[in-house]
C-alpha positions as CSV (number, residue, x, y, z in Angstrom):
1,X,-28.6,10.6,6.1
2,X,-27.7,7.5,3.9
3,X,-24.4,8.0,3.5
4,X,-24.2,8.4,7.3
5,X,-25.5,5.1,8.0
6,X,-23.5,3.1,5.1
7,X,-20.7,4.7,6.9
8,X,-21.6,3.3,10.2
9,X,-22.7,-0.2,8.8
10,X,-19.1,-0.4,7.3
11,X,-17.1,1.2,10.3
12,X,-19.5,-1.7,12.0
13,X,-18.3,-4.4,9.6
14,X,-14.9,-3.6,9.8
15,X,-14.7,-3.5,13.6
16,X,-16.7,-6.8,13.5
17,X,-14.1,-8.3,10.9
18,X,-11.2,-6.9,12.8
19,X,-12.4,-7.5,16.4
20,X,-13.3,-11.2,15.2
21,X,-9.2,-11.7,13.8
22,X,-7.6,-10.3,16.7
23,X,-9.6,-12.9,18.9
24,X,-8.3,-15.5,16.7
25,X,-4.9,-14.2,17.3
26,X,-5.4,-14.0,21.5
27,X,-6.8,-17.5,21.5
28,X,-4.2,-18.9,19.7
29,X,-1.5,-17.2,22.1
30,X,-3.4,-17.8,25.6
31,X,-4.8,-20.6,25.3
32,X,-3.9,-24.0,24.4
33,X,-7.5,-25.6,23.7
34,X,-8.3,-26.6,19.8
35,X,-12.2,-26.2,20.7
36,X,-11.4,-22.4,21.8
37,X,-9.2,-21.4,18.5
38,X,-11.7,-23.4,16.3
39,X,-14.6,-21.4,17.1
40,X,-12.7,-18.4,17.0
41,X,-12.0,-19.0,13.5
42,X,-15.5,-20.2,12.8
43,X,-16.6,-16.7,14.0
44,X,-13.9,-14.8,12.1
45,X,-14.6,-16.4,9.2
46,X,-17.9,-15.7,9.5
47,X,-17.2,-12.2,10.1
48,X,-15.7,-11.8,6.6
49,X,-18.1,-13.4,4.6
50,X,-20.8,-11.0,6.5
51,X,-17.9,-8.1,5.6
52,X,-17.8,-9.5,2.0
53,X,-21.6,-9.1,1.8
54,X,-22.0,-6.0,3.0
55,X,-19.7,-4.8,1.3
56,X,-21.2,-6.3,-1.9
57,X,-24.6,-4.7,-0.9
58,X,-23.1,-1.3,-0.2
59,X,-20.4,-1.2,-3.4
60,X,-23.2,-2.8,-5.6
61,X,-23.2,-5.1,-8.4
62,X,-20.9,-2.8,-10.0
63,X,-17.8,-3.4,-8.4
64,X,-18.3,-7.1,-8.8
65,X,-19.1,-7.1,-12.6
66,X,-16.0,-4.8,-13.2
67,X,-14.3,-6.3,-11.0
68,X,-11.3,-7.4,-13.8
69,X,-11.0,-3.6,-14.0
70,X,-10.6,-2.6,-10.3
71,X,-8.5,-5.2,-10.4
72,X,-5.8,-4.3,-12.8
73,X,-6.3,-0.4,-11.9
74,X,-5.2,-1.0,-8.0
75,X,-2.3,-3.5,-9.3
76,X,-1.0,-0.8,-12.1
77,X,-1.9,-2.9,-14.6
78,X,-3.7,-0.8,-18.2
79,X,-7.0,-2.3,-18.4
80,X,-8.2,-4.5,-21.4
């Protein structure tokens, strides 16, 4: 049952994050108010640091205290 629900928490998150951009991306094209696009950036950005955390709780501490490692292994790169 846990790994049901981080599931849904991250398909959450990412809808969140990605629902949050694409309004970004409609204000910016059908509107022409700075107040409208400015708080749809606040939210969007706030949407990624709540995807950033959640992610940080979900991955653990692990994937932050290697995260050199990860790093060079998605880019190719041998580790050190």
């Amino acid at each position: 049952m846990t790994g049901f629900i981080r599931k849904a928490v991250l398909v959450l998150a990412f809808a969140a994050f990605g629902a949050a951009w694409a309004g970004v991306i409609v204000t910016y094209f059908v509107t022409d108010s700075t107040t409208a696009f400015v708080i749809a950036v606040t939210i969007a950005a706030l949407a990624t640091e709540a995807l950033f955390w959640i992610l940080a709780i979900i991955g653990g501490w692990a994937v932050f205290a290697n995260r050199k490692k990860l790093w060079n292994r998605f880019f190719g790169q041998p580790s050190r």
